[in-house]
C-alpha positions, -999 to +999 in steps of 0.1 A: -085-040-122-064-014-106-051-033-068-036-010-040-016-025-016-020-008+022+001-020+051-001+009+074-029+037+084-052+026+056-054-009+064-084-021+088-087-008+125-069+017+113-070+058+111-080+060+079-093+031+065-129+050+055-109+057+024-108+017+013-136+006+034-161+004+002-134-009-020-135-045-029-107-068-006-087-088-026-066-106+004-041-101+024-004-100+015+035-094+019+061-078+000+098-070+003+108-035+018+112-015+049+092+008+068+102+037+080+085+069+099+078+103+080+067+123+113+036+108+123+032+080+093+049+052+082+061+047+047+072+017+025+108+018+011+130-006-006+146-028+019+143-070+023+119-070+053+086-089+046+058-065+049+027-072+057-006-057+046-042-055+028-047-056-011-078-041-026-095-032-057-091+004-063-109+025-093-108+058-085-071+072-068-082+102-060-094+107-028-059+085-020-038+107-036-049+139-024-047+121+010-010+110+003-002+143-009+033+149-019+055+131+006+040+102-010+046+082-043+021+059-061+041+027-077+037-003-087+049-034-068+049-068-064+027-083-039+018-122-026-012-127-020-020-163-015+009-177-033+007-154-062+019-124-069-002-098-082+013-064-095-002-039-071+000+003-066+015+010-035+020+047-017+061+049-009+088+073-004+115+064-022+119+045-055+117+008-044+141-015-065+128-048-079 
């Protein structure tokens, strides 16, 4: 099962969270990073912060990539979600280091 880990617009109550919305929820989560703004977005990059955000069950990428476009990376990365850690997609800028 393919997870996605969302911590900004795609999470819920947010812009775009139609794309997820039908997508099983896993949990919530953190991970290790640091977010930073790309114009009007925010994006995960490696940093120590804890990050927090939504895991979900994703089959089909898409929709999400098309939306992420090419400022965007899909990688994997290690989320907790309720005291384990589950290997997850996430969309970042730059490489993250773990």
């Amino acid at each position: 099962m393919p997870l996605l880990f969302v911590y900004a617009t795609l999470r819920r109550g947010e812009s775009h969270h139609a794309l997820v919305v039908d997508r099983p929820f896993v949990g919530e989560g953190t991970t290790r990073g640091a977010l930073r703004r790309l114009g009007p977005y925010t994006v995960l990059c490696a940093g120590e912060d804890v990050i927090r955000g939504e895991v979900y069950d994703v089959d089909d990428f898409d929709a999400l990539d098309r939306y992420e476009g090419d400022e965007y990376a899909r990688q994997v990365i290690d989320v907790d979600v309720n005291g384990q850690t589950l290997r997850t997609f996430a969309y970042v800028r730059a490489p993250l280091s773990r």
